[in-house]
VOVOPA-475242 format. One record per residue (C-alpha): residue number from 1; residue in one letter; x, y, z. Coordinates in Angstrom, 2 decimals, decimal comma. Layout:
BEGIN
+-----+--------+---------+---------+---------+
: num : residu :       x :       y :       z :
+-----+--------+---------+---------+---------+
: NUM :      A :       X :       Y :       Z :
...
+-----+--------+---------+---------+---------+
***
This chain:
BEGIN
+-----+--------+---------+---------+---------+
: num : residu :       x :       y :       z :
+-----+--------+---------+---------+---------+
:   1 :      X :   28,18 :   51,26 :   49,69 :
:   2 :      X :   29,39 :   51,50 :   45,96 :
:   3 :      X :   32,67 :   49,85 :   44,55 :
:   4 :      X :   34,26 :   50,36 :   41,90 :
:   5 :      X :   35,12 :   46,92 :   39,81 :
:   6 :      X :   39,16 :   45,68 :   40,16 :
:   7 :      X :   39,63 :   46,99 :   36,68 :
:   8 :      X :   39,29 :   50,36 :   37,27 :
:   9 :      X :   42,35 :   51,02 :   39,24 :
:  10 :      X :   44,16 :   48,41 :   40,67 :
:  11 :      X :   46,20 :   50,95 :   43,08 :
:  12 :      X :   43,53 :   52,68 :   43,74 :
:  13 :      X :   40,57 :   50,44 :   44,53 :
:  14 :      X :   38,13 :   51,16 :   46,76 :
:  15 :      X :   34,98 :   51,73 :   47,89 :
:  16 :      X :   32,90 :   54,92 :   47,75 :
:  17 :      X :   30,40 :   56,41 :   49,87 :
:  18 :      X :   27,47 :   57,79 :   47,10 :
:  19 :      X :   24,05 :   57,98 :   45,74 :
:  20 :      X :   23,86 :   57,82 :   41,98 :
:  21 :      X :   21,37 :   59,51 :   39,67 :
:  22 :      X :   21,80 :   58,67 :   35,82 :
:  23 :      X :   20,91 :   61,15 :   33,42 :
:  24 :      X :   21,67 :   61,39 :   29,31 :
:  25 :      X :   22,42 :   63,68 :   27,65 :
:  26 :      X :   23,59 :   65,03 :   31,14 :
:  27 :      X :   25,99 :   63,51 :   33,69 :
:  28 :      X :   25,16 :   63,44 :   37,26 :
:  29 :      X :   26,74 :   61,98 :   40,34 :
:  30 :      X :   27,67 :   62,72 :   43,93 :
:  31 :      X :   30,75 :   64,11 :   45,88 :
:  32 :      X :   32,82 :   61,48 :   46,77 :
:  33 :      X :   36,47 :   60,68 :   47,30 :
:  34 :      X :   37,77 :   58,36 :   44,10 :
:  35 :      X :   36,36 :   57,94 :   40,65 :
:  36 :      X :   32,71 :   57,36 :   39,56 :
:  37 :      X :   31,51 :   56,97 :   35,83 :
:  38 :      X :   28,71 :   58,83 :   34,61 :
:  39 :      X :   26,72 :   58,90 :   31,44 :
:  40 :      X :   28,10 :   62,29 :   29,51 :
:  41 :      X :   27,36 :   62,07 :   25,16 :
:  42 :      X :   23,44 :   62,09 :   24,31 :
:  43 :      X :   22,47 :   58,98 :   22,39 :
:  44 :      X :   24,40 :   56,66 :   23,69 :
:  45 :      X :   23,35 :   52,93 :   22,99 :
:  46 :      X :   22,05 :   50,96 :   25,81 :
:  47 :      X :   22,93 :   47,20 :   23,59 :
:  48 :      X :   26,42 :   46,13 :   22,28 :
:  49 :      X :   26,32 :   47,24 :   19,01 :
:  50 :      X :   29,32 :   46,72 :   16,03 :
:  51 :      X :   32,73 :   47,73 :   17,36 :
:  52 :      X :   33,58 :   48,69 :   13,37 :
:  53 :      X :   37,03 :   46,58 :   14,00 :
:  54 :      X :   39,00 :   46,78 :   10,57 :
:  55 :      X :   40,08 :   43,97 :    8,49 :
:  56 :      X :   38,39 :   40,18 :    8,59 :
:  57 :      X :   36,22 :   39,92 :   11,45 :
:  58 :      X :   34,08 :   37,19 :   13,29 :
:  59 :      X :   31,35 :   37,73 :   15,50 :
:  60 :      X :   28,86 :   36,06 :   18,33 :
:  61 :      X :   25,75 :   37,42 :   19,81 :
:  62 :      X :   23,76 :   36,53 :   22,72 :
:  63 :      X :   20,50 :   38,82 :   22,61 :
:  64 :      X :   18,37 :   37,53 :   24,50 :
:  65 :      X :   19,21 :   35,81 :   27,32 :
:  66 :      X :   16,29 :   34,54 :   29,09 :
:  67 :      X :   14,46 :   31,08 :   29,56 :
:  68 :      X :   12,64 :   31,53 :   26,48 :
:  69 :      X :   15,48 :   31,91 :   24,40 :
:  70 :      X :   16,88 :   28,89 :   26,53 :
:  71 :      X :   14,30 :   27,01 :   27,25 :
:  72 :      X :   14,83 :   23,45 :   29,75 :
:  73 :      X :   17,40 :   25,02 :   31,80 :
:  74 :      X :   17,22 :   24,49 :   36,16 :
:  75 :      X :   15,97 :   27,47 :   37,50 :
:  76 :      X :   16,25 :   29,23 :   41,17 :
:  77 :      X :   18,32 :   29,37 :   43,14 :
:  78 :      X :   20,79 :   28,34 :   40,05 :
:  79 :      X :   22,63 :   25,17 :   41,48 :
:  80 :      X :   21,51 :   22,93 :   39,50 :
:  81 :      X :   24,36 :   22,53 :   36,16 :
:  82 :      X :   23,84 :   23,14 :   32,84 :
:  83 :      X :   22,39 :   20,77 :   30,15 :
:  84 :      X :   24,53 :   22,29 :   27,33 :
:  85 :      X :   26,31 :   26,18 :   26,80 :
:  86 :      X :   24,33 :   28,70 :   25,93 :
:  87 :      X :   25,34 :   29,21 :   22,08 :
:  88 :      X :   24,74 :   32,55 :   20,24 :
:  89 :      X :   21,87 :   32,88 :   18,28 :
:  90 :      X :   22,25 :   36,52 :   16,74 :
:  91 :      X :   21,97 :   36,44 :   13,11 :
:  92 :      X :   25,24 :   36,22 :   11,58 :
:  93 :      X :   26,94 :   34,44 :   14,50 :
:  94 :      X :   29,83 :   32,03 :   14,75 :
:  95 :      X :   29,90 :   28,77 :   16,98 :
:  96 :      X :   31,33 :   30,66 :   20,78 :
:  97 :      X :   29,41 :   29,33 :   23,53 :
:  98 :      X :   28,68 :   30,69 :   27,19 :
:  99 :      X :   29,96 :   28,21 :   29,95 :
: 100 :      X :   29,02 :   27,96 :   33,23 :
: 101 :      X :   32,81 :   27,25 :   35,40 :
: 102 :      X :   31,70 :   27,38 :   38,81 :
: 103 :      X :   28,19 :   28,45 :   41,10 :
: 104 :      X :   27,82 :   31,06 :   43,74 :
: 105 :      X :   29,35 :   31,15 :   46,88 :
: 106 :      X :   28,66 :   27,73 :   49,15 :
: 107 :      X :   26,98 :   26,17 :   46,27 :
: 108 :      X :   24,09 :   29,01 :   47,45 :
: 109 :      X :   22,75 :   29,35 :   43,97 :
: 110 :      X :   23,99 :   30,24 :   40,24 :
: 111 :      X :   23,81 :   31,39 :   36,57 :
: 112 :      X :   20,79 :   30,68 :   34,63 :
: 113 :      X :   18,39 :   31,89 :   32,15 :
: 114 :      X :   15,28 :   33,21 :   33,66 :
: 115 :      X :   12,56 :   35,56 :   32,79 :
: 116 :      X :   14,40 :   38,34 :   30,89 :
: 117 :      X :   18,08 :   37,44 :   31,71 :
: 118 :      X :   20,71 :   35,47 :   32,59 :
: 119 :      X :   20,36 :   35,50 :   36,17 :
: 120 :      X :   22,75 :   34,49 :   38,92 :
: 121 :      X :   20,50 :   33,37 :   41,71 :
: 122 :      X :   21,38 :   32,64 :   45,33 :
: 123 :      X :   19,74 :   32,89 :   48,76 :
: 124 :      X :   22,45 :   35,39 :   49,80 :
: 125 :      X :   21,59 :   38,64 :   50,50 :
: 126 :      X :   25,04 :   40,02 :   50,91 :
: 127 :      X :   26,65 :   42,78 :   48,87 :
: 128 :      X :   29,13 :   42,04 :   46,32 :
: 129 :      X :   29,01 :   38,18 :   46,95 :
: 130 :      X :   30,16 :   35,62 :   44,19 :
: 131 :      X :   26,90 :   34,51 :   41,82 :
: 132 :      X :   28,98 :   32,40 :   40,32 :
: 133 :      X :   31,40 :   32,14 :   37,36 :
: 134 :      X :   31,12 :   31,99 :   33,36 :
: 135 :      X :   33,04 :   31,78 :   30,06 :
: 136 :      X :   32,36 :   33,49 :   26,86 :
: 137 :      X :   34,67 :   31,04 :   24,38 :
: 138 :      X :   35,44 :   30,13 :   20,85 :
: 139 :      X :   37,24 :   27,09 :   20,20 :
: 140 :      X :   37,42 :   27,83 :   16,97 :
: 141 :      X :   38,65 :   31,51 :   16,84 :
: 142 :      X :   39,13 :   33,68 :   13,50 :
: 143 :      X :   42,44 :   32,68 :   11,89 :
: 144 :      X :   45,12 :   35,12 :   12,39 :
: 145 :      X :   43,24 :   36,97 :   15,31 :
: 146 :      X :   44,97 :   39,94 :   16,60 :
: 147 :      X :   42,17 :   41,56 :   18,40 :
: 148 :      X :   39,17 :   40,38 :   20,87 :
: 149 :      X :   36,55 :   42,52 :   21,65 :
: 150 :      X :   34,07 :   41,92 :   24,47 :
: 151 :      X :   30,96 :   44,14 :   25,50 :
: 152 :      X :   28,54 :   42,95 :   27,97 :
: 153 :      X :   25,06 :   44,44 :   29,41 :
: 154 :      X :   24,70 :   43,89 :   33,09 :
: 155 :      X :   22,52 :   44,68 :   35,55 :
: 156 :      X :   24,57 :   45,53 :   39,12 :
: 157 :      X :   23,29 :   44,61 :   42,48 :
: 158 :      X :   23,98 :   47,40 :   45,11 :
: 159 :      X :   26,44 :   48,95 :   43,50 :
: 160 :      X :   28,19 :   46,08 :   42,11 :
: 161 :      X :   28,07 :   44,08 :   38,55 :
: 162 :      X :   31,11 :   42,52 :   38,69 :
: 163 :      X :   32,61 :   40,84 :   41,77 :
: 164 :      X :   35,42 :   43,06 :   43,49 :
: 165 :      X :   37,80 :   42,52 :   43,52 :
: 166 :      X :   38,72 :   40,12 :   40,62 :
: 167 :      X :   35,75 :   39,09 :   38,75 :
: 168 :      X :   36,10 :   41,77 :   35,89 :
: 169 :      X :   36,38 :   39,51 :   32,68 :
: 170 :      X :   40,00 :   37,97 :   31,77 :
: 171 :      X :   41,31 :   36,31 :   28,69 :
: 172 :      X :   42,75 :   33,36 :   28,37 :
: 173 :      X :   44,61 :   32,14 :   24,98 :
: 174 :      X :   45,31 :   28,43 :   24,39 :
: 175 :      X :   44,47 :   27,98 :   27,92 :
: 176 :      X :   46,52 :   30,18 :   29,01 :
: 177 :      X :   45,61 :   33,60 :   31,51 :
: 178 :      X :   46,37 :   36,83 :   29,49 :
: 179 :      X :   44,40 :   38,52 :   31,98 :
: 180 :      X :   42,12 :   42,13 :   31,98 :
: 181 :      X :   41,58 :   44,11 :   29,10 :
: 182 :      X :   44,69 :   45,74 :   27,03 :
: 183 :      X :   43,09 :   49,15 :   27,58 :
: 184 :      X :   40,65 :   50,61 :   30,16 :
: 185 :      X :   37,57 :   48,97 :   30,22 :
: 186 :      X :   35,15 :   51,44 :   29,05 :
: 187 :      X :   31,39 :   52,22 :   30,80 :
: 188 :      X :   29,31 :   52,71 :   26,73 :
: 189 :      X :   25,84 :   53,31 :   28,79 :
: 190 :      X :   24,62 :   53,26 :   31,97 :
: 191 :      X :   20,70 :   53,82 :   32,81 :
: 192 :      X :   18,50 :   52,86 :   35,95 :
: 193 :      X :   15,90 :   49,82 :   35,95 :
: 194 :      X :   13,87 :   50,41 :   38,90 :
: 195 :      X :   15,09 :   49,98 :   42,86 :
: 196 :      X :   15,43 :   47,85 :   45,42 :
: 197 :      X :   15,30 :   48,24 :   49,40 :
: 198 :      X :   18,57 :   48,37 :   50,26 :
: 199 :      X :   19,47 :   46,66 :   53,88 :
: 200 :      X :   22,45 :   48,63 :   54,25 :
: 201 :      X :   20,64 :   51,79 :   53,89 :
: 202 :      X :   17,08 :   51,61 :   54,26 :
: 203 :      X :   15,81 :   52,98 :   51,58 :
: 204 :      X :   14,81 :   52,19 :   47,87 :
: 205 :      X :   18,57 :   52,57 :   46,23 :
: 206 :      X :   18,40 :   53,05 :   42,05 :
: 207 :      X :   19,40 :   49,57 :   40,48 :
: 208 :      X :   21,69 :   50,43 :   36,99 :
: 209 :      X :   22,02 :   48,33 :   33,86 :
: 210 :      X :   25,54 :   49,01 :   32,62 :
: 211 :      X :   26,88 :   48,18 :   29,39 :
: 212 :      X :   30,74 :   47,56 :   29,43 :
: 213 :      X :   33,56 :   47,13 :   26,50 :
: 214 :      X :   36,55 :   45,07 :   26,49 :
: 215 :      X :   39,38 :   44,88 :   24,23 :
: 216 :      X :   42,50 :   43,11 :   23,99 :
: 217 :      X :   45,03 :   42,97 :   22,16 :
: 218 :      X :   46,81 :   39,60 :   21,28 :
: 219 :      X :   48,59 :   40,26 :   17,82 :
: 220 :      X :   51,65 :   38,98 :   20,32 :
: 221 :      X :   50,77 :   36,13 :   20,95 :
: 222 :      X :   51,27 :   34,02 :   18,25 :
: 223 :      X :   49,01 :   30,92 :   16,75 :
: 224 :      X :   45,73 :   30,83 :   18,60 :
: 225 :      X :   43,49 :   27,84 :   18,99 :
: 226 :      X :   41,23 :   28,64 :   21,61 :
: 227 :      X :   39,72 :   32,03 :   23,12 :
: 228 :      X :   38,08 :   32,01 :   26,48 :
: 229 :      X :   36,73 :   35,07 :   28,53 :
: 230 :      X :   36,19 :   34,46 :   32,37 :
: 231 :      X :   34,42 :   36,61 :   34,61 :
: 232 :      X :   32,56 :   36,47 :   37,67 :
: 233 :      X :   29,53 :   38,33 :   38,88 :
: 234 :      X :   27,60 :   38,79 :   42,43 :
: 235 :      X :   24,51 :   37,37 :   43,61 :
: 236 :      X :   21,72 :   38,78 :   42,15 :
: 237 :      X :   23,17 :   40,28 :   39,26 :
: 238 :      X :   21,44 :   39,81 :   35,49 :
: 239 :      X :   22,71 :   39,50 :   32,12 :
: 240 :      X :   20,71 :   40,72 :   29,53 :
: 241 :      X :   23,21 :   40,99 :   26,11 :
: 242 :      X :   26,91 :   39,71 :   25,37 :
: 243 :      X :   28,60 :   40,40 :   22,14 :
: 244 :      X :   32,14 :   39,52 :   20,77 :
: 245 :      X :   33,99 :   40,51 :   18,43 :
: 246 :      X :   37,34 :   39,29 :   16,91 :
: 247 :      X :   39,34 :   41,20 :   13,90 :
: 248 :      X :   42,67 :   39,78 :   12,16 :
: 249 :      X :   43,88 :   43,56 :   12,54 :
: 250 :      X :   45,78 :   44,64 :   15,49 :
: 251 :      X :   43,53 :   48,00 :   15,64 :
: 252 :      X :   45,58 :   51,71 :   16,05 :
: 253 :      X :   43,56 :   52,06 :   19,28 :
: 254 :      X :   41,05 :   51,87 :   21,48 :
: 255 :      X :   37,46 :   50,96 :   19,63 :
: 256 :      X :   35,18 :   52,40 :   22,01 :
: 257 :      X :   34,98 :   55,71 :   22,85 :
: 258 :      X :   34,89 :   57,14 :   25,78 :
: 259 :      X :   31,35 :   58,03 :   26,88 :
: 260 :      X :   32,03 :   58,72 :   30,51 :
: 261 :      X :   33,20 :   61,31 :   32,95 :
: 262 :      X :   34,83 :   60,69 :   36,12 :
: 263 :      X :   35,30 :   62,22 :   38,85 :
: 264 :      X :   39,13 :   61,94 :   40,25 :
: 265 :      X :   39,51 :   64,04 :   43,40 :
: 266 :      X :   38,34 :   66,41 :   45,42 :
: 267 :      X :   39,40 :   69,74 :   46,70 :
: 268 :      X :   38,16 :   71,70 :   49,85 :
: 269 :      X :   35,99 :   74,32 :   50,06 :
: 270 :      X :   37,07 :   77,81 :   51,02 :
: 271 :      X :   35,68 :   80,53 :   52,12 :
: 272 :      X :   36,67 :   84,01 :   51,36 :
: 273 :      X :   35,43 :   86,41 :   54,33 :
: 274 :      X :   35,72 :   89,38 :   51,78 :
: 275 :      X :   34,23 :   88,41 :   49,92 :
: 276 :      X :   31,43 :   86,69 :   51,17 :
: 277 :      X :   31,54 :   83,65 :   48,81 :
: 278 :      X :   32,71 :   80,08 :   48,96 :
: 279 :      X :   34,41 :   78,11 :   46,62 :
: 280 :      X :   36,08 :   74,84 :   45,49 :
: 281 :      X :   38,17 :   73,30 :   43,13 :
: 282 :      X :   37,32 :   69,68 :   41,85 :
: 283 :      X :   39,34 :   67,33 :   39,20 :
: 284 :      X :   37,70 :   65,16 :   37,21 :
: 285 :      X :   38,15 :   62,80 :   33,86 :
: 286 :      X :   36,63 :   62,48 :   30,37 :
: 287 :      X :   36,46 :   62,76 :   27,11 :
: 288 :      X :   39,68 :   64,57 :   25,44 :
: 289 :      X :   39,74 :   67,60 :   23,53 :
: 290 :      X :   36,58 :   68,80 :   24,50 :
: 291 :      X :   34,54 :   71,66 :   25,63 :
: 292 :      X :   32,03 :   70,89 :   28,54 :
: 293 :      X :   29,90 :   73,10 :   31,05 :
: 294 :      X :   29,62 :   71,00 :   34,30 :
: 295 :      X :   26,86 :   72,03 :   36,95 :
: 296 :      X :   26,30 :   71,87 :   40,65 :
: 297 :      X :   23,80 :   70,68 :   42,61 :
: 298 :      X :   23,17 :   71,07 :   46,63 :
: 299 :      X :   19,94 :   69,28 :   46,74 :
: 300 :      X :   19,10 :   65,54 :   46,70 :
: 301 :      X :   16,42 :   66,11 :   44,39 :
: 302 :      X :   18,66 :   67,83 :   42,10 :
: 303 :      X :   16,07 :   70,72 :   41,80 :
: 304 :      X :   18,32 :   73,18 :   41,37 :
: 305 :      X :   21,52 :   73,69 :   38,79 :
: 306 :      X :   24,53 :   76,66 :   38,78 :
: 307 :      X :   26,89 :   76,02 :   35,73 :
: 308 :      X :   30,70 :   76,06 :   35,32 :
: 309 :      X :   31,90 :   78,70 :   32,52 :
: 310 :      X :   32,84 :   76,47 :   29,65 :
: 311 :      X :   35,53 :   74,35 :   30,42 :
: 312 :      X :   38,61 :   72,39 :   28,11 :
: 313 :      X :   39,12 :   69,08 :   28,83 :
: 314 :      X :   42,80 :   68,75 :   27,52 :
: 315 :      X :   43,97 :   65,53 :   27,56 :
: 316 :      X :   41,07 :   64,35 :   29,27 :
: 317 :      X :   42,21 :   65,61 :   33,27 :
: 318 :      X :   41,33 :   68,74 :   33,91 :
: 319 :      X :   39,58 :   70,90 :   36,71 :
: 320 :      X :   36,26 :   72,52 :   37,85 :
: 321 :      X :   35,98 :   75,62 :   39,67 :
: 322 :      X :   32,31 :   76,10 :   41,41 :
: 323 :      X :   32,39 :   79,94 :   43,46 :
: 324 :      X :   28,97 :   80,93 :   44,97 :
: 325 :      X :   28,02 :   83,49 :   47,59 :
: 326 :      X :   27,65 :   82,82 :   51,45 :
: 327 :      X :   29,17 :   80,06 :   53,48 :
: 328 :      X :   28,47 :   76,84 :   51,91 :
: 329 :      X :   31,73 :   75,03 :   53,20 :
: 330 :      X :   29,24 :   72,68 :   55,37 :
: 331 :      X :   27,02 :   71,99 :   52,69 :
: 332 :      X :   29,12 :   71,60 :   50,00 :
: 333 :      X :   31,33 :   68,88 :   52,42 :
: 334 :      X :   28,29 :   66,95 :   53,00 :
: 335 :      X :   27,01 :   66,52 :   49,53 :
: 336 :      X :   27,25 :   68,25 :   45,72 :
: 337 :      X :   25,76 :   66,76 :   43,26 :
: 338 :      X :   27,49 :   67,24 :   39,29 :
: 339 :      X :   25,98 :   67,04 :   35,95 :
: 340 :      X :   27,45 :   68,17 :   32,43 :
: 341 :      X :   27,03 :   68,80 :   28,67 :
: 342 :      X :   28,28 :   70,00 :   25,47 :
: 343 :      X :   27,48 :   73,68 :   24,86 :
: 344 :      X :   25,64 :   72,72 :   21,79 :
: 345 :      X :   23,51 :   70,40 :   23,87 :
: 346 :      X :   20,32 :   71,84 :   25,41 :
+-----+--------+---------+---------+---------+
***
């Protein structure tokens, strides 16, 4: 089972039947009802990298999250508390710190730095289970802030990187909830790291790293002291890189692109006795003002592609057409797999 984070949707969360397959420069993912984001633009950077905010900015990195970096920190299962936050040792950082709030689920485990991350340990085995709780904060934030920018690397457990719902990182100003992001949350990378057995189904399901940006904007909110980011991830799950970002500029929009392409419904396939072919309409999300050719897939092992014609994505919601001959209603109901590209791609 795969669900999407709280911050997606909040009126339409829930959970999704799929197998992902991550692919740049391509997209690929499964027939499903709801949205799933897929990697789309060739490129794209796995690590937070400079958001390019305008006017003064401040900035704290956490690179390299891991007991070397850290070192005299409890280890598994993570229930021990910390001796001190973790602060940001990037090159050119400021004085935020990483808190630990509150440990996994029945005291089961919790955040620490291990071998290559910042991992939230437990002896749960249960999907989408609290690993615990953290803050990203800056006591001391850049004087006349008017935006925060957040983007964290994560590694999800079965589906899951972020506890659902809830957990998706919320600011707080002076101590006071703001709450999710100002804009859509935005999915910069995704690619696998190896697998894992799932117990749910069996088999050895793709683990993903994502890399997720945050902004908010707080030009609103008067004279700020104090900045603090709370989030909460499941059991299981890894940190690997946190950056953030604050600009005395309330930016024109959103600082991340969009690098992602969803897919928003389904339609159902028909078939056309005339003339011998099937075919179905899907809708999907992404990128504005573009051109894209999305493919189709019937097999599991993706062996085999048939392309759209070139499609405009508008506004970013537009639809997909797939036609092919014979009765594939059954097929096509059971499982279609989707990848895409820019015509200039190859």
């Amino acid at each position: 089972m795969v669900a999407l984070p709280q911050f997606f949707s909040e009126a339409s969360q829930q959970t999704l039947n799929t197998r992902r397959q991550p692919l740049l420069p391509l997209i690929r993912l499964v027939l499903c009802a709801g949205v799933v984001f897929v990697a789309l633009l060739p490129g794209a950077n796995a690590q937070p990298v400079s958001p390019d905010l305008a006017g003064a900015t401040s900035y704290d990195g956490w690179t390299s999250l891991s007991r070397y970096t850290y070192p005299d920190f409890p280890g598994f299962p993570g229930t021990s508390d910390w001796p001190r936050p973790l602060a940001p040792l990037a090159p050119g950082s400021g004085d935020a710190e990483i808190t630990r709030l509150a440990p996994a689920a029945g005291g089961t485990g919790g955040a620490y730095p291990a071998e290559e991350s910042l991992y939230f340990g437990s002896f749960l085995q249960i999907p989408n289970a609290l690993g615990g709780t953290l803050r990203v904060g800056d006591a001391t934030p850049l004087g006349g802030v008017k935006t925060v920018v957040l983007q964290m690397q994560i590694g999800e457990v079965e589906g899951y990187d972020f506890v659902s719902p809830g957990g998706a990182p919320a600011l707080k100003v002076n101590g006071e909830t703001v709450g999710r992001a100002s804009l859509p949350p935005v999915l910069l990378n995704r690619f696998q790291s190896g697998t894992y057995p799932s117990p749910e189904t069996g088999l050895d399901e793709p683990v993903f790293v994502n890399t997720w940006g945050f902004q908010w904007d707080v030009s609103s909110l008067g004279p700020i002291s104090s900045l603090g980011i709370d989030f909460s991830a499941v059991t299981h799950a890894q940190i690997y890189e946190v950056r953030l970002d604050q600009s005395d500029v309330a930016q024109s929009g959103a600082v991340f692109i969009p690098r992602f392409l969803a897919l928003a419904g389904m339609g159902a396939p028909l078939y056309d006795e005339i003339e011998s072919s099937t075919s179905v309409t899907h809708s999907f999300i992404g990128p504005p003002a573009s051109t894209l050719i999305v493919e189709y897939s019937e097999h599991a092992d993706q062996s085999a592609w048939t392309p759209s014609a070139p499609v405009e994505t508008n506004s970013g919601a537009f639809q997909v057409t797939f036609t092919a001959p014979g009765d594939r209603r059954a097929a096509w109901s059971r499982s279609m797999f989707f990848r895409a590209k820019y015509p200039s791609d190859p």
